[in-house]
C-alpha positions, 0 to 999 in steps of 0.5 A: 768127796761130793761136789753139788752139780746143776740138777742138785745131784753130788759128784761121787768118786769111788774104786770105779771113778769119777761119776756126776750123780750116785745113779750114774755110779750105780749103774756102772756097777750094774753094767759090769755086773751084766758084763761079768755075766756076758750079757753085754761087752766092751763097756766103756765109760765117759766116751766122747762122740764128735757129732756131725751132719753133713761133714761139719760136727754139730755137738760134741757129746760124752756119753756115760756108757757104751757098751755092745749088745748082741754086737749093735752098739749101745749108748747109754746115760744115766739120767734123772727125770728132769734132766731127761726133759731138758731141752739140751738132751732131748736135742742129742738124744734125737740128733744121735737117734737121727745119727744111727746110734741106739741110745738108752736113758736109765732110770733109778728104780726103787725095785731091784732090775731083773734081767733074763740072760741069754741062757734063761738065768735070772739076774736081778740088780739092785 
C-alpha cells in the first residue's frame, strides 16, 4: 500500500512497519542487520525527542532510528538530498547538534555499503 508524501516519496509498509520512503525501510533492514552482527545495539525506530533550550521545548522531533554505537547514542534519519537541504532539517539537525546529540543523515547509495566490524569482518549491505 503506498501513499505519496511532499518530496514525491511513497509510504511503504512491510513485515518491519510502517516507513515514510523505500529508503528509510531499507536502512531498517540495514540497521538490523549490523545489530544481528553486534555492530550496533538497542535500535529503535520513530523516537520522539522533546527538544529544549533553556527549560522550554523548542520543537518536537521523531527521529527514524537510534540506536547505540560503541555505548554513545546515535540518531539517525534516513533522507533524501532535497529533504537534506530543507530548511526545516538543517534547523533540527544544528538544534540537536548544539543539544549534545550525534546526529546522522543516510543516504541511498547505488554501491552496496561496506562496513569492517569490530572483529575485522567485512559486511556489505546492499
Amino acid at each position: 500500500m503506498r501513499r505519496k508524501l511532499k518530496y514525491g516519496n511513497s509510504k511503504i509498509t512491510n513485515s518491519h512497519g510502517s516507513f515514510d520512503s523505500k529508503w528509510e525501510s531499507q536502512r531498517y533492514i540495514q540497521l538490523i542487520l549490523l545489530e544481528r552482527a553486534n555492530e550496533i545495539s538497542d535500535l529503535k525506530r520513530q523516537v520522539k525527542i522533546s527538544l529544549k533550550v533553556l527549560g522550554t521545548e523548542v520543537k518536537k522531533y521523531t527521529a527514524d532510528f537510534t540506536y547505540l554505537e560503541d555505548n554513545q547514542l546515535i540518531i539517525e534519519d534516513a533522507k533524501s538530498l532535497p529533504t537534506s537541504k530543507s530548511r526545516e532539517w538543517i534547523i533540527t539537525r544544528k538544534l540537536l547538534t548544539a543539544l549534545g546529540y550525534t546526529v546522522r543523515v543516510s543516504f541511498k547509495s547505488k554501491k552496496p555499503i561496506t562496513y569492517i566490524s569490530k572483529n575485522n569482518k567485512q559486511i556489505i549491505l546492499k
